[in-house]
Every structure is written in C-alpha cells, then in structure tokens.
PALOGU-777226 format. One record per residue (C-alpha): residue in three letters; x, y, z. Coordinates in pm, 1 decimal. Layout:
<pts>
PT  type        px        py        pz
PT   ALA         X         Y         Z
...
</pts>
This chain:
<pts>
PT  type        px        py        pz
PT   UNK    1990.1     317.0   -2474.1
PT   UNK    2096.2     393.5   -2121.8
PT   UNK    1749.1     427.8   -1980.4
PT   UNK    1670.6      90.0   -2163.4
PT   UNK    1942.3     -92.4   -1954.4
PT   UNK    1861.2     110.9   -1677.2
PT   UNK    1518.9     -36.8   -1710.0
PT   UNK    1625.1    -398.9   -1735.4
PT   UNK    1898.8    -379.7   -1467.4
PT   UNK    1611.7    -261.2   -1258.6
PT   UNK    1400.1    -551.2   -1351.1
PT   UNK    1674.7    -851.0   -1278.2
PT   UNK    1908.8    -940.0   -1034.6
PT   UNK    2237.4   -1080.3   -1131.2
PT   UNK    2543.0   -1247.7    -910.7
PT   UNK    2695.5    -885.4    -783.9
PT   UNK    2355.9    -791.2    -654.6
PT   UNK    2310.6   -1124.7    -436.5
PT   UNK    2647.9   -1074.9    -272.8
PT   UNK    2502.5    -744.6    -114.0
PT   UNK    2277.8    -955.2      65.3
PT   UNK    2560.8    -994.8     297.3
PT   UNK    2567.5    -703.3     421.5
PT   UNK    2191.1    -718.4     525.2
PT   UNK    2124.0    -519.7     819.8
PT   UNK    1757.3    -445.7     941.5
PT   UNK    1659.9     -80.9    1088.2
PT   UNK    1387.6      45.7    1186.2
PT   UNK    1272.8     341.5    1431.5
PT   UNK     918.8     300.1    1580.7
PT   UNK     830.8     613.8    1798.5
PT   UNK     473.4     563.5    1842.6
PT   UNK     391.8     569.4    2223.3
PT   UNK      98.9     348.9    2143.6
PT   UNK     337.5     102.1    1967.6
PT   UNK     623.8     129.5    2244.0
PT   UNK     410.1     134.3    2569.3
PT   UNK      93.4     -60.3    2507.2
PT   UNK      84.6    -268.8    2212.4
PT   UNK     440.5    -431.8    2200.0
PT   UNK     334.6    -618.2    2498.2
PT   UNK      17.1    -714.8    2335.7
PT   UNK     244.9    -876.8    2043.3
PT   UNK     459.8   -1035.4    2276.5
PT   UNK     150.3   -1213.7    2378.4
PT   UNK      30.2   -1289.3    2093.5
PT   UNK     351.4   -1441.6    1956.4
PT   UNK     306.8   -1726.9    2222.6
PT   UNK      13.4   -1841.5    1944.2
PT   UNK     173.7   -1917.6    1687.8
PT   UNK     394.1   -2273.3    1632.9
PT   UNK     755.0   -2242.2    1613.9
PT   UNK     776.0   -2421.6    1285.2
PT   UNK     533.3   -2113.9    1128.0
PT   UNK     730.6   -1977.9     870.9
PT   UNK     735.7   -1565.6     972.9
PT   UNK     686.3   -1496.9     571.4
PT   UNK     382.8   -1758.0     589.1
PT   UNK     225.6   -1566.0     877.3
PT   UNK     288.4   -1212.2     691.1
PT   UNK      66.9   -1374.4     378.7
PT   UNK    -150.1   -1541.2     637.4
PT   UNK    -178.9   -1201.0     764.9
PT   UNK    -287.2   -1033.2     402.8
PT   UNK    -515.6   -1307.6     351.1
PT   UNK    -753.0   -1131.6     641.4
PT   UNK    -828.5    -806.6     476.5
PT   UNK    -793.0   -1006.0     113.0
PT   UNK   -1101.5   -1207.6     246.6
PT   UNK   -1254.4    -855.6     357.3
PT   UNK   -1189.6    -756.8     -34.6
PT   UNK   -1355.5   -1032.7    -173.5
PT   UNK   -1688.3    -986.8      77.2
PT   UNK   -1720.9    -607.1     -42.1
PT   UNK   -1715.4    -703.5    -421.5
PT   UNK   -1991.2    -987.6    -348.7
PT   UNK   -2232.2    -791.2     -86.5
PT   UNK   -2129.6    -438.1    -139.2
PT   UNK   -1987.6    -397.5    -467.5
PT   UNK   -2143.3     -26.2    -511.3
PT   UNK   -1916.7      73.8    -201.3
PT   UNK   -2262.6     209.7     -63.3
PT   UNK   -2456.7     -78.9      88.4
PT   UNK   -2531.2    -111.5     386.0
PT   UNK   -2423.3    -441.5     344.6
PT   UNK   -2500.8    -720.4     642.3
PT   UNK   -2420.2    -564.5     946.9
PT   UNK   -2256.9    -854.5    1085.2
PT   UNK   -2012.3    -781.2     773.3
PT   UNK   -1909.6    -464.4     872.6
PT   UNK   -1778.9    -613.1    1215.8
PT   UNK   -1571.9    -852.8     948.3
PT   UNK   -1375.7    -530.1     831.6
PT   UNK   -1192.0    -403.5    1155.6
PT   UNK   -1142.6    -745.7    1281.7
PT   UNK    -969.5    -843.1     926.3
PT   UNK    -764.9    -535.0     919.6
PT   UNK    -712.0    -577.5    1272.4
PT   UNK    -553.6    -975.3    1244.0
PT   UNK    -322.3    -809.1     948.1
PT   UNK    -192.5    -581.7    1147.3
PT   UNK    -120.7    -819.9    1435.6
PT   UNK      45.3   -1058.6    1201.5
PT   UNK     229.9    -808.2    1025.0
PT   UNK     404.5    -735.9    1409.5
PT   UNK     403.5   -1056.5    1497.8
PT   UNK     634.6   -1173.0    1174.6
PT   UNK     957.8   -1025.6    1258.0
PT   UNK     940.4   -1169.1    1622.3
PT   UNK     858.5   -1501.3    1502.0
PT   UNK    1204.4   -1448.4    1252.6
PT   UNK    1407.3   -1359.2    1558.8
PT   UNK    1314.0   -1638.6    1771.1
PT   UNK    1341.2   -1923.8    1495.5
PT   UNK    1670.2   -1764.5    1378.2
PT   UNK    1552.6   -1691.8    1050.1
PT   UNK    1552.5   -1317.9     991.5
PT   UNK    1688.7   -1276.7     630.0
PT   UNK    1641.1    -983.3     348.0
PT   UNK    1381.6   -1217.8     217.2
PT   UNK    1184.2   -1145.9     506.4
PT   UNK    1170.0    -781.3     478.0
PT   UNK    1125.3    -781.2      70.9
PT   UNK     806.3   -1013.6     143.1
PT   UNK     671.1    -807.3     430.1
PT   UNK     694.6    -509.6     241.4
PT   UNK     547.3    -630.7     -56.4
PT   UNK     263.6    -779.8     161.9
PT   UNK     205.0    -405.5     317.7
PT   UNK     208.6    -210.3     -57.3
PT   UNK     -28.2    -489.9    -230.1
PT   UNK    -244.9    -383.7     105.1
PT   UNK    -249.5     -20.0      62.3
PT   UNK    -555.2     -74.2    -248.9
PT   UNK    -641.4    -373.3     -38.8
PT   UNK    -703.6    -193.3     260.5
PT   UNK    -848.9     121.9      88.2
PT   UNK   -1132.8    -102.2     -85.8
PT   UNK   -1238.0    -206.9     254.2
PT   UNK   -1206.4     140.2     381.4
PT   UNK   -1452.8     324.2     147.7
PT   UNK   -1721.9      -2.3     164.0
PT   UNK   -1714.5      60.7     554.6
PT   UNK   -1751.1     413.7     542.9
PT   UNK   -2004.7     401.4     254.1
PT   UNK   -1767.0     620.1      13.7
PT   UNK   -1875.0     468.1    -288.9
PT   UNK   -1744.6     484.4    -620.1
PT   UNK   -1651.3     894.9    -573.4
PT   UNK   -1378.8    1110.3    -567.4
PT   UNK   -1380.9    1059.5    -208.1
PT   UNK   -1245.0     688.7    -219.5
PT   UNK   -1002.0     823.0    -494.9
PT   UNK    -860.2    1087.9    -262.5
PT   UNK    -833.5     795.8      79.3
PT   UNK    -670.0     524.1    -210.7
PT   UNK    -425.8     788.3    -335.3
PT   UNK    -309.0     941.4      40.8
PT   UNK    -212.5     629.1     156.1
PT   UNK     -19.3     504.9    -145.3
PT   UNK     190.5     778.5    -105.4
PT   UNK     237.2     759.6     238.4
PT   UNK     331.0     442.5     151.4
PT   UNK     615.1     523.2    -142.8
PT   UNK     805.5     830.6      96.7
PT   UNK     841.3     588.5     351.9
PT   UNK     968.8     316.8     117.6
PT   UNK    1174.4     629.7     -92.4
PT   UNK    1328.8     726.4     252.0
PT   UNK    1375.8     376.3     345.8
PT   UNK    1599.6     376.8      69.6
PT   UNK    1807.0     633.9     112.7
PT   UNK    1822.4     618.5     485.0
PT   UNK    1893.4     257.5     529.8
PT   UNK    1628.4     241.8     766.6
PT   UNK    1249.0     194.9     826.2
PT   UNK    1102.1     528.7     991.5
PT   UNK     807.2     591.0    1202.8
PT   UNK     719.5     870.9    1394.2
PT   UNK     498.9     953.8    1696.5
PT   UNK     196.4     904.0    1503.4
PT   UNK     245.4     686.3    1192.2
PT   UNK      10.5     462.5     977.5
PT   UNK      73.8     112.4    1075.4
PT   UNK     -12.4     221.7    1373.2
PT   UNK    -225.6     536.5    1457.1
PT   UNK    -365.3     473.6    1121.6
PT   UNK    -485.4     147.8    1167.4
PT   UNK    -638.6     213.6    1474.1
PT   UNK    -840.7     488.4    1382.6
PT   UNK    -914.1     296.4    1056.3
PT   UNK   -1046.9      50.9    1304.6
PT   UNK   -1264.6     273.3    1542.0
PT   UNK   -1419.6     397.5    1231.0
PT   UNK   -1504.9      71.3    1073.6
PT   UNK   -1660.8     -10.5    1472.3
PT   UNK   -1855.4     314.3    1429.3
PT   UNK   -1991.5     188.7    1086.4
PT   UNK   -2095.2    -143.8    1228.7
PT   UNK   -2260.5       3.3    1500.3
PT   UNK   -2452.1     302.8    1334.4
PT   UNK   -2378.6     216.0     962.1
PT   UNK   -2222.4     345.4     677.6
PT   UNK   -2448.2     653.0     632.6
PT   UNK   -2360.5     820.5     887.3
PT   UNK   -1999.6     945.2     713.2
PT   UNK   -2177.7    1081.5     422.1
PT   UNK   -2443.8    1223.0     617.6
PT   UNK   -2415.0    1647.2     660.0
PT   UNK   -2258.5    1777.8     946.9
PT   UNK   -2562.7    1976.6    1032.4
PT   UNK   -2778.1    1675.3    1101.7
PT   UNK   -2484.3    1496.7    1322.3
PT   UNK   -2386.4    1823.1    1501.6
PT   UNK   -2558.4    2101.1    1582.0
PT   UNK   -2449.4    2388.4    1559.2
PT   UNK   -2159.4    2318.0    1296.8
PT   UNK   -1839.0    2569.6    1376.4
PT   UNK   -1821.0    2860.9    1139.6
PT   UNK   -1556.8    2793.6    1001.2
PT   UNK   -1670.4    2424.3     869.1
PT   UNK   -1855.7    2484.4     547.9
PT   UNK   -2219.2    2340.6     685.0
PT   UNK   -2281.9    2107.9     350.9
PT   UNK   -1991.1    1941.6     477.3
PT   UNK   -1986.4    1493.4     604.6
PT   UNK   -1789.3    1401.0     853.2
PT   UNK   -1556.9    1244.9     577.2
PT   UNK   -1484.0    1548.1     486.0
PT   UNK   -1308.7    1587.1     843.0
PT   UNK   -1151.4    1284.8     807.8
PT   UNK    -986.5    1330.4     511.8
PT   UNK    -898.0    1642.8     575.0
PT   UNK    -702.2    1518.3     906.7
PT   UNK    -561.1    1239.4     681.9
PT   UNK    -467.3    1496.6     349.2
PT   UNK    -265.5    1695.0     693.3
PT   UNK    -139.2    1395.7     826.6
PT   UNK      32.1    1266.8     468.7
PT   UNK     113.1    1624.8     274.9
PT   UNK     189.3    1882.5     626.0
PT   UNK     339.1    1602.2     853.7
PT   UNK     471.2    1292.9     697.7
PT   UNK     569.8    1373.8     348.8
PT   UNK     796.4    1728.2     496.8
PT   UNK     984.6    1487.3     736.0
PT   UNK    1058.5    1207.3     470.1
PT   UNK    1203.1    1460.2     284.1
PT   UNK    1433.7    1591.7     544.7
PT   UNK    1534.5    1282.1     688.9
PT   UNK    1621.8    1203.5     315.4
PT   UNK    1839.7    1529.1     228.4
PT   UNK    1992.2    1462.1     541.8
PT   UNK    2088.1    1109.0     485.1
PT   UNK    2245.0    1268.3     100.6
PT   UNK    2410.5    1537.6     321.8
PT   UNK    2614.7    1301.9     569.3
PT   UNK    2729.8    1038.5     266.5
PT   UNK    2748.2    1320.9      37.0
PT   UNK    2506.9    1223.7    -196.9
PT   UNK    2342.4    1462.1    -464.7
PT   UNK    1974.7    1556.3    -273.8
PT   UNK    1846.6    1706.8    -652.0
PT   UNK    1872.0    1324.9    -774.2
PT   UNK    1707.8    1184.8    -463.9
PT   UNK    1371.2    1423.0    -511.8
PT   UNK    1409.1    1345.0    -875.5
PT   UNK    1314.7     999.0    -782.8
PT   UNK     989.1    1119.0    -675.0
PT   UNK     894.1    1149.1   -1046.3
PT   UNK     778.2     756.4   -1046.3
PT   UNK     494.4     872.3    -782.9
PT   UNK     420.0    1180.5    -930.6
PT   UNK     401.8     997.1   -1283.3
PT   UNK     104.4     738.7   -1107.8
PT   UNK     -64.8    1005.3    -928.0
PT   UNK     -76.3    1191.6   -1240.9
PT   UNK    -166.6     933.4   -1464.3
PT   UNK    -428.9     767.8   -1214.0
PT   UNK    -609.5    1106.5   -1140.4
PT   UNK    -619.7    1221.4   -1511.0
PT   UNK    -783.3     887.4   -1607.8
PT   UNK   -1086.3     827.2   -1395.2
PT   UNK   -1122.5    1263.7   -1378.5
PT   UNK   -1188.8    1245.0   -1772.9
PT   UNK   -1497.4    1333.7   -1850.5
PT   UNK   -1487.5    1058.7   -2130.3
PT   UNK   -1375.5     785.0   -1861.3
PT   UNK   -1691.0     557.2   -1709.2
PT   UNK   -1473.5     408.9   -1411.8
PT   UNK   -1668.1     610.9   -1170.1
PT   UNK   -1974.7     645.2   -1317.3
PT   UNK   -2024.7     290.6   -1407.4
PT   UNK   -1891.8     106.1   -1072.1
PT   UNK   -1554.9      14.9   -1178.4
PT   UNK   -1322.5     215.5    -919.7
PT   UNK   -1292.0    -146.1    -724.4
PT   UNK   -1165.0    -275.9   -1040.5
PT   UNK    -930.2      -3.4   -1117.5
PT   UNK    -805.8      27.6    -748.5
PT   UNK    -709.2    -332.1    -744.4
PT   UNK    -545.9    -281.4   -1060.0
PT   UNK    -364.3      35.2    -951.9
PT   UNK    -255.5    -140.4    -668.9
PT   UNK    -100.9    -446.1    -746.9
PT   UNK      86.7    -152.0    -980.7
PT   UNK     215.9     -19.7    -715.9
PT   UNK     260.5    -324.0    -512.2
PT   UNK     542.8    -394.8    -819.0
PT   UNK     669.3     -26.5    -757.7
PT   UNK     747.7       3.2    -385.3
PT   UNK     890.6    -385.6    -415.4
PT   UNK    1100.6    -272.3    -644.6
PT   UNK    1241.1      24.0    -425.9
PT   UNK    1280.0    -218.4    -124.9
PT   UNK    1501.1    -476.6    -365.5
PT   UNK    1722.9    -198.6    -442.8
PT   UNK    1785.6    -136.8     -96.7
PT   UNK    1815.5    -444.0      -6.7
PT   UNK    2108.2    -520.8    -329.9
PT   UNK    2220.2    -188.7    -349.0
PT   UNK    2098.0    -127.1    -728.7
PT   UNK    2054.7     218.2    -844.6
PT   UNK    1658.1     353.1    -770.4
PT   UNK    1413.3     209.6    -965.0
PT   UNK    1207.0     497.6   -1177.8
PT   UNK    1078.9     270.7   -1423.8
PT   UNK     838.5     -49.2   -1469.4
PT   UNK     658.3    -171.5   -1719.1
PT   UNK     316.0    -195.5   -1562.3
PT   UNK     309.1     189.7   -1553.1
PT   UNK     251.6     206.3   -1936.3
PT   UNK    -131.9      77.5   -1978.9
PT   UNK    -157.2     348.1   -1652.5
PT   UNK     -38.1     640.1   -1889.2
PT   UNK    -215.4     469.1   -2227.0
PT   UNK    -536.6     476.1   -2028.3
PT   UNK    -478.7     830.6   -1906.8
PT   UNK    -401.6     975.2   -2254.3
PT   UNK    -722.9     745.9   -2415.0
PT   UNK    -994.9     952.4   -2179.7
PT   UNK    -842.7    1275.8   -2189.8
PT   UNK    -744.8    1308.9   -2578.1
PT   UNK   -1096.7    1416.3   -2684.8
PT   UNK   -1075.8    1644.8   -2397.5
PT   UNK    -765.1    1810.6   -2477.9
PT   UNK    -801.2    1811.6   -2863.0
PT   UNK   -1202.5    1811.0   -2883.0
PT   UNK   -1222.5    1470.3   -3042.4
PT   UNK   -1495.0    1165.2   -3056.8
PT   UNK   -1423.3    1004.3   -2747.8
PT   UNK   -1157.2     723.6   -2844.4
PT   UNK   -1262.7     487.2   -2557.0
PT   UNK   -1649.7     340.6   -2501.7
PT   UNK   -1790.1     230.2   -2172.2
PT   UNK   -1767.8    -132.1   -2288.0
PT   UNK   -1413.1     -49.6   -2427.7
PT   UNK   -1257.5     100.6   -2117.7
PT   UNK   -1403.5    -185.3   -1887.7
PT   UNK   -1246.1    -477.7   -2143.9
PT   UNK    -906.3    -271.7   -2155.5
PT   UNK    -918.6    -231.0   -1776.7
PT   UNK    -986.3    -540.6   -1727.4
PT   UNK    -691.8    -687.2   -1993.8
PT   UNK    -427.1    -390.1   -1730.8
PT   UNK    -578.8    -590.8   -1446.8
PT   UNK    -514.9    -921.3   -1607.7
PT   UNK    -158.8    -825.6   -1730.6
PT   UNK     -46.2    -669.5   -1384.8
PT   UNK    -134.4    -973.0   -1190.6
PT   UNK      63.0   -1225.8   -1442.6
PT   UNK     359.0    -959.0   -1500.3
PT   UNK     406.8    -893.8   -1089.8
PT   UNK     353.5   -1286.0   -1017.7
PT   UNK     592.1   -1379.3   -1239.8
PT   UNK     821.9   -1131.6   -1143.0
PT   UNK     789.4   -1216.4    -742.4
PT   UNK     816.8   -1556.3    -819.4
PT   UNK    1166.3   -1476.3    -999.7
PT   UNK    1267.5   -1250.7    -724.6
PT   UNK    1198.3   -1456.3    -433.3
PT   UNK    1334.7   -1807.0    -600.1
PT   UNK    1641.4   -1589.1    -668.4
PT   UNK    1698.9   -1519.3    -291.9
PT   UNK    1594.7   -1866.6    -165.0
PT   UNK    1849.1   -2028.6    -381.3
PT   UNK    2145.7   -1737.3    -298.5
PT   UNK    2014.6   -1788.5     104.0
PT   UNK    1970.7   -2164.7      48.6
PT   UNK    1655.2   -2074.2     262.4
PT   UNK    1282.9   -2175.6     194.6
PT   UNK    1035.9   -1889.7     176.4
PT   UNK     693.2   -2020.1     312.2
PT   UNK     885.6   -2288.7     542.8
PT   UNK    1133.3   -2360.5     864.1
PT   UNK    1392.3   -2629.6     719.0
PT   UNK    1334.0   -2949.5     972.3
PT   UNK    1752.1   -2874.6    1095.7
PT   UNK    1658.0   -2476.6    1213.1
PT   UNK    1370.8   -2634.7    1427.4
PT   UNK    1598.8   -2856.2    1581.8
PT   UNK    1861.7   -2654.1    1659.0
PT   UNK    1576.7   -2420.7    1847.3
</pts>
C-alpha cells in the first residue's frame, strides 16, 4: 500500500509541493573549455537573433523541432537506417542537431534578459533534452548507416544513461554538472563532425572494415573491426569509465555533507537498471522481430518518450522537493514486452508473441506513451503556470514593457 501511494504521490503535485517552488534556485557547473572559451561568445551572438518577446520555453521546443524534423526525414527516405539516403539529407542532420543545440544555450539567456527565469523553465528544457536523447540517437545511426543492429541499440542506450546520472545527480546535488568534456557539448560536436563526414563520404564508410580504411590496422584492434566500433568504444569509456564514476561520487558526496543515507541514493538507480534490463532483454529475444523486421525506429521512439516521462519526473522532484521517483506507469508494457519474447526462451515454449503481434502491441506502447506523457505534461506544466501566474509558450504584454 505504501509503494501504491508512493506511486501516485510521484505522479501529482499537490499545494505543499508548489510552495517549494519558492525556493527555486538554478545551478549549474559547465567546465568544458570549448563551452567557456569559444562557444559562449558564439551564443552571446546568437542571442542578438532572437525577439525579445520569444518566449525562452518556445525557443527550447523551437529548438527540438530541428532534429524532430531530422526524425521524420529518416523514417520517410531512410527508414532501414542504411540508405544512403539523398546526400543533401545528410547535411540536414548536423545542421538540425546543430540549431538544437544552439537553442537549447540560447534559452536560458533569453530567460535572464526578459526576466523570466522560473522552475518552469528548467522542467521544460529538461524534458526537451530527455525526449531528444531517442530523438537524437535515430538521427545518429541513419547518418552513420547503423541500421537496425545491435550497434544503434548500444549508441540509444549510452546516451540515455548518460542522460539519467546526470539528471539522478542533479537531484541529489542541487545542481546541473558538466565536466571538461561532457555531452551537450563535446558530444554534440563530435556527433556533428561525424554526421559532416557521412555527408561528405557517406554512410558506408562507418561500417566499412578497418583494414580497407587503414592500413595497417594496430595489433591490438581486432582487424574485422568498423570504425564504429572505435567510436563506440570511446563513447561506452566516455559514459561507464568517466562520467557514470564521477556522478556517483559527486552524489555520495552530496549524501555525506547533508547526511543523507548514500545506500538509498544508488538504490535509486534501480529505475535505469529496470529499462536497460527490460529494453535489452526484449529486442535480444530470439522470439522478438524488432530488429529483424525494421522496427528499432519504432521501438526507440517508444522507449524514448518512456524515458522522456522518467528523467521529467526526477527533475519535478527536484524542483518540489518530492521523494525520488522509482516508479511510472509507462515502464509496465516495457517489462510485459520483455517477459512476452523471452518466456519461450526461458521455459522452451511456442513463442507467445508473432511478428504481426509484437508490431500491433508495439505500436498500441507507442500509442499509450505518447497520450499518457502528454497528458501528464500538460497537467504538470498548467499546474506551474497557474501557481507562477506565468504563461509557458509566451512573454505577458506587462514583462515586455517593463524591459
């Protein structure tokens, strides 16, 4: 009975939560030298584009809309996640992910020179960036001709959890850290110079073996090795030896200083390790066709508006001072689907699920995950427009004025 309230307290906001919207206090710690010497003055150019009255949450959706446009031209010219599509498209891809990123800077400037920096703000921007983790990873394995493999699997899954420590140590720490090389950064400009090389010389190239791109290949690269294998292995170090070890300390010392218990804080982990889990064990199954029948775009988008509802709920939390969030409804079709495919595995069965099955009941998780994470958003963001007597997509007329 405990979880269950637990579950619904985590769903809903009440009176007592608003209130700690009072205490609102925005930190973050950017280290990047890229970030710090040479592209904060390119955002304080770019700023100067953008009208006063823009509403900084309106240019953070503005700012998704880029690579969502970049989504919807993979499914129509390169649904296989092959190609090579149009090459003109592939120039599409690091110039959409490119405009996100600069609008996704530019947002919180445009809040601090309208005077309208709020909690809102950083709950929608959030959101915005974990909806674009399964965006950004669709575009990702079209440009580098992944297909529908384990490789674009492995890229989707790296950065979603790069994606939840941050937002897990965002929590606890009160504020936003990123180190000397971190994703929205570093990541998205090598994501960029990749998608450049794929425009240029085209997608093949990544899948191509190392021995026809390099010659000779180092002995101690396995020669039947691509040069995504290289990549991910630099990303698999960047996320698991680099980023997830100092998320964790920064966390347990965060618990240290306002003696908190650390053991509760890496239980919280579970949520992540329950989706990773569940995720993997589905489209692994021997009896799953989401893979072999072209649906991984499907099931990423799915996934990801999943965890889109997961990491927003983390950042509400924070932002009301709730208890951590380790449930949410939209993770039960995730598990259902998991234990479907791997049943006759486990228990040498008749496989329960078809390929027409799987696609309808994938497509019904898709469906429901949209509806249940609009509707929820929509709930959550009236609720702090009302409390904040603030408009979410809009500058009142009197806040213009007065700047």
């Amino acid at each position: 009975m405990e979880t269950f309230v637990r579950f619904i307290q985590s769903e809903y906001i009440g009176e007592a939560d608003l209130q700690n919207l009072h205490h609102y206090k925005y930190g973050a710690i950017d280290k990047s030298p890229i970030a710090n010497y040479i592209l904060k003055y390119y955002w304080n150019w770019a700023i100067e584009f953008f009208p006063r009255w823009m509403a900084p949450n309106l240019i953070t959706l503005c700012g998704l809309g880029f690579v969502f446009i970049n989504v919807l031209s993979v499914i129509y010219w390169i649904s296989d996640l092959v190609g090579p599509g149009p090459q003109w498209l592939y120039w599409t891809f690091p110039v959409g992910l490119w405009l996100y990123s600069t609008f996704d800077n530019v947002d919180g400037k445009q809040a601090r020179r309208t005077g309208t920096s709020s909690p809102l703000g950083e709950l929608f921007d959030h959101g915005c960036d974990a909806l674009n983790c399964s965006f950004g990873a669709v575009v990702l394995a079209a440009a580098l001709g992944l297909g529908h493999t384990y490789y674009a699997a492995a890229f989707l899954l790296l950065i979603i959890v790069a994606f939840y420590m941050s937002t897990w140590e965002e929590y606890h720490t009160g504020v936003l850290y990123l180190g000397y090389f971190n994703g929205p950064t570093e990541g998205v400009l090598g994501a960029c110079i990749l998608m450049i090389i794929s425009a240029i010389k085209g997608p093949g190239l990544w899948m191509d073996e190392l021995r026809n791109v390099m010659n000779p290949v180092p002995e101690f690269i396995p020669p039947d090795w691509c040069l995504v294998d290289l990549i991910l292995i630099f990303v698999f170090f960047s996320v698991v030896a680099l980023h997830i070890p100092n998320s964790i300390y920064n966390v347990y010392i965060a618990c240290r200083e306002e003696n908190k218990s650390f053991r509760i804080a890496i239980s919280q982990l579970f949520t992540i390790a329950l989706y990773s889990v569940c995720g993997y064990l589905w489209i692994s199954s021997p009896h799953s066709y989401i893979l072999k029948n072209k649906h991984f775009i499907l099931f990423t988008l799915t996934v990801g508006v999943v965890f889109g509802r997961i990491a927003t709920k983390i950042i509400l939390a924070h932002l009301t001072k709730k208890p951590f969030p380790m449930y949410t409804v939209l993770l039960v079709p995730l598990f259902i689907g998991a234990v479907l495919t791997n049943i006759p595995k486990f228990f040498n069965t008749a496989p329960i699920l078809s390929s027409t099955s799987e696609y309808y009941y994938l497509l019904a998780y898709f469906g429901f995950a949209v509806v249940a994470y609009t509707r929820w958003a929509i709930y959550i963001i009236n609720k702090f427009c009302e409390f904040l007597n603030i408009n979410c997509l809009r500058i009142p007329l009197s806040v213009k004025k007065d700047d």
